[in-house]
N, CA, C and O atoms as a GROMACS GRO file, in nm:
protein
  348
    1UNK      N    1   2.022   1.045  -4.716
    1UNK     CA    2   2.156   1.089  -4.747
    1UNK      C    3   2.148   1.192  -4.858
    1UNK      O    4   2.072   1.169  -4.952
    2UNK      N    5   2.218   1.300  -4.854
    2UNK     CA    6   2.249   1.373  -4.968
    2UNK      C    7   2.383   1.450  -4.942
    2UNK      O    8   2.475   1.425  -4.865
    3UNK      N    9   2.362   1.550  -5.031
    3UNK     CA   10   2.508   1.637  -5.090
    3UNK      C   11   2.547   1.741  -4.951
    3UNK      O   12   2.457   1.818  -4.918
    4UNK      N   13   2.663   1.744  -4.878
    4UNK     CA   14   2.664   1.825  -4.755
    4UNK      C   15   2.598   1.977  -4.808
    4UNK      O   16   2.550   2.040  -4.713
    5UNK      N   17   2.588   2.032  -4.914
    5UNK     CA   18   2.548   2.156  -4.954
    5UNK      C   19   2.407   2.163  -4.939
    5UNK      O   20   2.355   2.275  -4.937
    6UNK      N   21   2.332   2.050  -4.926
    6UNK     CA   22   2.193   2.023  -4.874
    6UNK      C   23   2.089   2.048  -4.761
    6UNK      O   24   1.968   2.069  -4.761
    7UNK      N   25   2.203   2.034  -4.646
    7UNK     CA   26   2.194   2.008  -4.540
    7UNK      C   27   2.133   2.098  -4.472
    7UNK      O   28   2.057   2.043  -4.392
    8UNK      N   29   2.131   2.218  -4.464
    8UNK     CA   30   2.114   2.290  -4.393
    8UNK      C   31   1.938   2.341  -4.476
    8UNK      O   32   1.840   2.372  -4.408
    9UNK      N   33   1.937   2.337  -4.602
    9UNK     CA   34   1.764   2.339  -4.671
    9UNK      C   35   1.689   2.242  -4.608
    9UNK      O   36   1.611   2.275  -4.520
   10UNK      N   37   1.702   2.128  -4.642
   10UNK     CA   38   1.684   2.022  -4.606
   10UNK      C   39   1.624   1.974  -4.471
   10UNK      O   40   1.522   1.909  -4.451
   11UNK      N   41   1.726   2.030  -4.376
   11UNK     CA   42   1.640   2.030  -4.242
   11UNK      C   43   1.579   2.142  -4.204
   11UNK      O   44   1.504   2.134  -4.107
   12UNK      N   45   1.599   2.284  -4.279
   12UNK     CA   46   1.411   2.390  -4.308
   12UNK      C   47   1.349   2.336  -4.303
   12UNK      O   48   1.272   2.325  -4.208
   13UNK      N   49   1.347   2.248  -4.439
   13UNK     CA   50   1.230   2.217  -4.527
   13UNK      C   51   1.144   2.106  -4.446
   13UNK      O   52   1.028   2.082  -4.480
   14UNK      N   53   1.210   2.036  -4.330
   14UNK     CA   54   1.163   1.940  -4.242
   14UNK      C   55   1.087   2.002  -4.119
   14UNK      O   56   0.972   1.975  -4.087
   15UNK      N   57   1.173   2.092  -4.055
   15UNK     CA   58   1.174   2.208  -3.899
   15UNK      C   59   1.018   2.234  -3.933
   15UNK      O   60   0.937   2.222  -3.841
   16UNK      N   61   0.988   2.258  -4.018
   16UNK     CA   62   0.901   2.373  -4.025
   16UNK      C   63   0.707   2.294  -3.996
   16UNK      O   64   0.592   2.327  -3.967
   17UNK      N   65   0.798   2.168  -4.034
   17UNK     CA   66   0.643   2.068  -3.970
   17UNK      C   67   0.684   1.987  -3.888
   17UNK      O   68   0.627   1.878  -3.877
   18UNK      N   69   0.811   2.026  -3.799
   18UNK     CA   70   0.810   1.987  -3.673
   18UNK      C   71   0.892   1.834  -3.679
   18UNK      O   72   0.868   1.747  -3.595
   19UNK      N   73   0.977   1.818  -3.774
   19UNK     CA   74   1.064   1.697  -3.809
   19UNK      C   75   1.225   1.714  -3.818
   19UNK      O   76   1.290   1.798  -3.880
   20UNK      N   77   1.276   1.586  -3.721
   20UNK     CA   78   1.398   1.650  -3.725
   20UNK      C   79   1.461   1.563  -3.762
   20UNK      O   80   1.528   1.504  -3.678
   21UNK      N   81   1.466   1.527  -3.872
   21UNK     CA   82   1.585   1.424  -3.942
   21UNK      C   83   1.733   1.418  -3.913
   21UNK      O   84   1.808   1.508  -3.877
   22UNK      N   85   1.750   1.326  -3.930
   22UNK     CA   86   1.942   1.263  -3.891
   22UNK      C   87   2.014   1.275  -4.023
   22UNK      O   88   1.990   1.187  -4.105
   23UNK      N   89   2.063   1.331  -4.043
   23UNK     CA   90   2.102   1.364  -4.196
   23UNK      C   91   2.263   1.313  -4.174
   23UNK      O   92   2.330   1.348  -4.077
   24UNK      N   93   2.314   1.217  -4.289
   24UNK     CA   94   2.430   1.197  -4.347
   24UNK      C   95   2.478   1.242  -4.480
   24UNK      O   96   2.416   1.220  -4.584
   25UNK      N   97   2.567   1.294  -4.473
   25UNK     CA   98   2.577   1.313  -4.638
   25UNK      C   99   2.702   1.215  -4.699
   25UNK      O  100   2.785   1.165  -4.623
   26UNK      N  101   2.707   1.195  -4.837
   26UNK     CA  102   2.742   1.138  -4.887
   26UNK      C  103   2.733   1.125  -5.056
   26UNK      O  104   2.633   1.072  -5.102
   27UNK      N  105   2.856   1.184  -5.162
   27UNK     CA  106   2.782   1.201  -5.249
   27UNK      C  107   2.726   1.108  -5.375
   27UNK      O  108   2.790   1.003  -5.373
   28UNK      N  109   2.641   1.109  -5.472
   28UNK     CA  110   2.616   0.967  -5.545
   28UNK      C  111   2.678   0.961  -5.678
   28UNK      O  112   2.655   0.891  -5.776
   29UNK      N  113   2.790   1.084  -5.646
   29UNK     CA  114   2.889   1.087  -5.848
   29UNK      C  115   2.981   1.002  -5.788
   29UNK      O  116   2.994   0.897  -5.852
   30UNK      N  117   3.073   1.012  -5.656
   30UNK     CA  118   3.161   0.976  -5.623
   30UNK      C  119   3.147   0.773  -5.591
   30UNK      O  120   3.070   0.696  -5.534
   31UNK      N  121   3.230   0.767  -5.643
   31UNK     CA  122   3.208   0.609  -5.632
   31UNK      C  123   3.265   0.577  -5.548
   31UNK      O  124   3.348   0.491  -5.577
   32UNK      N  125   3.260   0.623  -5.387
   32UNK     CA  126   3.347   0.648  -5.282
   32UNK      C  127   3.259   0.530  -5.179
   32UNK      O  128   3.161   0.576  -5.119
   33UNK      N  129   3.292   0.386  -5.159
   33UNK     CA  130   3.211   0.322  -5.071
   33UNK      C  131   3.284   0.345  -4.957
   33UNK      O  132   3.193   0.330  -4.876
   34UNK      N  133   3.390   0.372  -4.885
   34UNK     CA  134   3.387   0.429  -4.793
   34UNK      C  135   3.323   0.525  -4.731
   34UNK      O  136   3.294   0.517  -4.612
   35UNK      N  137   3.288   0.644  -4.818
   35UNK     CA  138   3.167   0.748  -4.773
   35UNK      C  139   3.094   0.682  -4.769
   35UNK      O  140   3.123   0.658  -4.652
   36UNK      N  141   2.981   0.593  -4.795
   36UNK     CA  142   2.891   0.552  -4.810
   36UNK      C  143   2.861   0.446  -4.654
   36UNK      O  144   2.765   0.437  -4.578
   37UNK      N  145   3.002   0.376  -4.660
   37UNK     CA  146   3.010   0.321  -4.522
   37UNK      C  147   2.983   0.378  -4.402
   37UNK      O  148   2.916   0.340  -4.305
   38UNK      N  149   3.066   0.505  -4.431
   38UNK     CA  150   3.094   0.568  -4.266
   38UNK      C  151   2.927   0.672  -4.244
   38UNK      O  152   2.883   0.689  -4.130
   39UNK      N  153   2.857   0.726  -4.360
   39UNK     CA  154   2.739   0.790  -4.428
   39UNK      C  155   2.612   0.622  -4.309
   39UNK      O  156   2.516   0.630  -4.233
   40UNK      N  157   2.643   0.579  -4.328
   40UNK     CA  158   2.535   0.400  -4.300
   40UNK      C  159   2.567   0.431  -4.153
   40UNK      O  160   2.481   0.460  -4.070
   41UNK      N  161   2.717   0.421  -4.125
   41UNK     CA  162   2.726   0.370  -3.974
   41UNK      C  163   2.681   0.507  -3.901
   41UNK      O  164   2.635   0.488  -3.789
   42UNK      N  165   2.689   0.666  -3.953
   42UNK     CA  166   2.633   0.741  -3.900
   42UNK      C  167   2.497   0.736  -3.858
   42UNK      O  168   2.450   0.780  -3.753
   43UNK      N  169   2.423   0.659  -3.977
   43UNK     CA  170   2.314   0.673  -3.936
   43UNK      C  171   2.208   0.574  -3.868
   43UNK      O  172   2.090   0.595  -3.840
   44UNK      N  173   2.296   0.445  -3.848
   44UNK     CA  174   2.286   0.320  -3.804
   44UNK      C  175   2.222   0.318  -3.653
   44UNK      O  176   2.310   0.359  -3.578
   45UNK      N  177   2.110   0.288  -3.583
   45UNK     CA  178   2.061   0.290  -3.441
   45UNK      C  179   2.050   0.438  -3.420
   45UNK      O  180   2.047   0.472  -3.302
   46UNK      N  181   2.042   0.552  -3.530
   46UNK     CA  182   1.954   0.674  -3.492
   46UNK      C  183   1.827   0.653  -3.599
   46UNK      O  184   1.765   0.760  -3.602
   47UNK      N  185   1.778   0.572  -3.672
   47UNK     CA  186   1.725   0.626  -3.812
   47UNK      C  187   1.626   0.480  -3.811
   47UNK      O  188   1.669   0.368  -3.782
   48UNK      N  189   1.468   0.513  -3.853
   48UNK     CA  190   1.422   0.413  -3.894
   48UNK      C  191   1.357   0.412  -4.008
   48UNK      O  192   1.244   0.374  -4.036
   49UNK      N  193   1.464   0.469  -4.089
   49UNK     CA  194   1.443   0.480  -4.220
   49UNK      C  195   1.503   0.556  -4.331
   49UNK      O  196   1.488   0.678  -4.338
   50UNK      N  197   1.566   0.496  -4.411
   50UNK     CA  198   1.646   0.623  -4.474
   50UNK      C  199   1.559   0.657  -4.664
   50UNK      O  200   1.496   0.599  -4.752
   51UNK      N  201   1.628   0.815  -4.621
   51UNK     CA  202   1.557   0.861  -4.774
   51UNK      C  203   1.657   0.919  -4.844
   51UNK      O  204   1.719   1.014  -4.796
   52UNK      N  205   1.688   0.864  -4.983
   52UNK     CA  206   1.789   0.888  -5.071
   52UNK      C  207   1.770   0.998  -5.101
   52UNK      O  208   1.666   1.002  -5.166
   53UNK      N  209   1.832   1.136  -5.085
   53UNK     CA  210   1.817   1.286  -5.177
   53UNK      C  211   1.877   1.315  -5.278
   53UNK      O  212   1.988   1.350  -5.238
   54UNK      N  213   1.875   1.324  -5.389
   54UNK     CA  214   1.961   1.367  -5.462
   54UNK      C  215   1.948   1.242  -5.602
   54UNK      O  216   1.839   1.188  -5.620
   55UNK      N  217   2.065   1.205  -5.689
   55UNK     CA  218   2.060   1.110  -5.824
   55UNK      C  219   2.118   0.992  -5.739
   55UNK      O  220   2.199   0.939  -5.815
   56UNK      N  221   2.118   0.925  -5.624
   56UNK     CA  222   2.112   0.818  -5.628
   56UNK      C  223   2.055   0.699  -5.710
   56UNK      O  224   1.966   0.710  -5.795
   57UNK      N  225   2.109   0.598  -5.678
   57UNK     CA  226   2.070   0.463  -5.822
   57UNK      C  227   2.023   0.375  -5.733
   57UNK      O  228   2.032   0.404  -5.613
   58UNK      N  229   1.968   0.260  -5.771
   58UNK     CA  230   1.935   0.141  -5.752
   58UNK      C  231   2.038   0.072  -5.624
   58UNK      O  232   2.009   0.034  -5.510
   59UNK      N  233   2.190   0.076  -5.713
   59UNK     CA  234   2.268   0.022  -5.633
   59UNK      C  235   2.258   0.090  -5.561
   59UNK      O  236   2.199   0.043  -5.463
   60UNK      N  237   2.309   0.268  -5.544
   60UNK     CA  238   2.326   0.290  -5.388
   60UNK      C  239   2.233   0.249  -5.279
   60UNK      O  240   2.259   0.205  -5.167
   61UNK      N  241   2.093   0.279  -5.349
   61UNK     CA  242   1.988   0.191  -5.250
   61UNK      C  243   2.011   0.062  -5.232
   61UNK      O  244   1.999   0.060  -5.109
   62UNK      N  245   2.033  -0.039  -5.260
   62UNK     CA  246   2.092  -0.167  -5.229
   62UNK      C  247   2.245  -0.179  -5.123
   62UNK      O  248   2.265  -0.282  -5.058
   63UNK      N  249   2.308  -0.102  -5.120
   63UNK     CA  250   2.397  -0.100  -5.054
   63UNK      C  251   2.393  -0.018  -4.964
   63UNK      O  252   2.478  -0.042  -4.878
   64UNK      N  253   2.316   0.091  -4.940
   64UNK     CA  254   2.288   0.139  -4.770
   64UNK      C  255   2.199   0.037  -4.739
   64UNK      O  256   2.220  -0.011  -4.628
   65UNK      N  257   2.080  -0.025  -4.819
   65UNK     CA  258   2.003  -0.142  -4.708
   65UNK      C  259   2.120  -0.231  -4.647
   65UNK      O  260   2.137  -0.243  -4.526
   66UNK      N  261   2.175  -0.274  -4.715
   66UNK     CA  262   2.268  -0.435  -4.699
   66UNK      C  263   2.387  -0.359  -4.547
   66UNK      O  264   2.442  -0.423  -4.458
   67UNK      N  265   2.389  -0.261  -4.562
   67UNK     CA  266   2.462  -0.146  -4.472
   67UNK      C  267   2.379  -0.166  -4.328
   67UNK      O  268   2.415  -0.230  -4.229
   68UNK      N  269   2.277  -0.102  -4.346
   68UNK     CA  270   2.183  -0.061  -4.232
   68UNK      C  271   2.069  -0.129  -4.214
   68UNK      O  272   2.007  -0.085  -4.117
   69UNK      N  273   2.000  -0.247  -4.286
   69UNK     CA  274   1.909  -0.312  -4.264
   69UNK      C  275   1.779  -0.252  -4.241
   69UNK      O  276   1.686  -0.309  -4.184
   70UNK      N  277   1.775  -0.112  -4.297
   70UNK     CA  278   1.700  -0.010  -4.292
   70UNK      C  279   1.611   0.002  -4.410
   70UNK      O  280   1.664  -0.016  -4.519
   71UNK      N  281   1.496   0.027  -4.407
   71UNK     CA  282   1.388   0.024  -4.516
   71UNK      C  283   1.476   0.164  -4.574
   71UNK      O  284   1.512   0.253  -4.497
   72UNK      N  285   1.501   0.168  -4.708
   72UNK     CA  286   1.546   0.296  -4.790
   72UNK      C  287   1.377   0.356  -4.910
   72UNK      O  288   1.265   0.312  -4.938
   73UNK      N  289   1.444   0.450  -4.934
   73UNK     CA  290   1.357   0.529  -5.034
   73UNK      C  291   1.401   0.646  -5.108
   73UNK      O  292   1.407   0.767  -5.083
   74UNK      N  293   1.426   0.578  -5.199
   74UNK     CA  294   1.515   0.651  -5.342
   74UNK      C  295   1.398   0.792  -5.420
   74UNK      O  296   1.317   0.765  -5.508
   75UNK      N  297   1.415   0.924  -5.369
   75UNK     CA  298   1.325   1.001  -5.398
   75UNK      C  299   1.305   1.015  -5.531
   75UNK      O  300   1.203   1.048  -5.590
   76UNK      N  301   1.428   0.982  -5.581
   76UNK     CA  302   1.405   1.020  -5.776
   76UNK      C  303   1.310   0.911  -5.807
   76UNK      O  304   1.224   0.944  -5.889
   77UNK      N  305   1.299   0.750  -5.750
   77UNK     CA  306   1.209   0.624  -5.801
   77UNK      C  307   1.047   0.675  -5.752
   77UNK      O  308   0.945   0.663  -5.821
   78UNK      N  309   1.055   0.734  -5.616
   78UNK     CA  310   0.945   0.769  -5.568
   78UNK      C  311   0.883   0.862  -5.640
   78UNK      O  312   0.767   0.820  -5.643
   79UNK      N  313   0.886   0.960  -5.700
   79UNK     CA  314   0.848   1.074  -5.785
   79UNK      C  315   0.843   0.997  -5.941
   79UNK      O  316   0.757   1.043  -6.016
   80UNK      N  317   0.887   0.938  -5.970
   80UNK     CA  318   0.903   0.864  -6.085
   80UNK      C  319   0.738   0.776  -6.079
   80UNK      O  320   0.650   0.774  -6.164
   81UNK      N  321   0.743   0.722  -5.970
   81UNK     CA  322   0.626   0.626  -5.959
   81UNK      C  323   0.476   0.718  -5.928
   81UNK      O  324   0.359   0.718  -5.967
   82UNK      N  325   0.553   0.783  -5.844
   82UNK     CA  326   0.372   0.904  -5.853
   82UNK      C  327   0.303   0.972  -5.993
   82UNK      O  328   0.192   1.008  -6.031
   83UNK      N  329   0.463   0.964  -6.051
   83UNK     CA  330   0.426   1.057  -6.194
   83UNK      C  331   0.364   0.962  -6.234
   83UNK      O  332   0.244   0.984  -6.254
   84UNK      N  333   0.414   0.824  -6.261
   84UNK     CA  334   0.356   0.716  -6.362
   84UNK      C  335   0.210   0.707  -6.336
   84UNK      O  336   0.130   0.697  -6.429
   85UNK      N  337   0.168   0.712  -6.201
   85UNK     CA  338   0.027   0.699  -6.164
   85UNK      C  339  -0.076   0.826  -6.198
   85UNK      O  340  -0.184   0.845  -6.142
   86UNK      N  341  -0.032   0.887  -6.276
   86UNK     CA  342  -0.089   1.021  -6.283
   86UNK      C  343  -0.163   1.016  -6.431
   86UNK      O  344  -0.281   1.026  -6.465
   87UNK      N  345  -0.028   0.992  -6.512
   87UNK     CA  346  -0.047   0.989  -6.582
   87UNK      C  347  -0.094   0.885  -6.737
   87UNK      O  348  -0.120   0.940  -6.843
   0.00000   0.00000   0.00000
């Protein structure tokens, strides 16, 4: 999930090694769980796996799993954890 202004980089940045992601957007300032709902059910039985783009939190990752029963992956925690291993 990320910011609709994303969307169109985003699946470049995928195309180009031959990946074609299901993209929902939805944003993570807005404390809008309806977006977030209708963002899940979009992507619900197309997706086996979702990746958080953007300042998502903890919770939002907790609440698209509980949503979609879908393994998530919060890119800001993921980059966070590579850094830690680095350094």
């Amino acid at each position: 999930m990320l910011l609709q202004e994303q969307i169109v980089s985003l699946k470049n940045k995928f195309q180009q090694y031959d990946l074609y992601p299901v993209i929902a957007s939805v944003s993570p300032y807005a404390n809008d769980m309806e977006a977030f709902e209708k963002a899940c059910r979009e992507l619900k039985g197309k997706a086996n796996m979702i990746l958080l783009v953007c300042m998502y939190t903890e919770e939002s990752r907790r609440i698209v799993e509980e949503k979609t029963s879908l393994p998530i992956i919060l890119s800001n925690a993921l980059m966070a954890k590579l850094i830690s291993k680095m350094i």
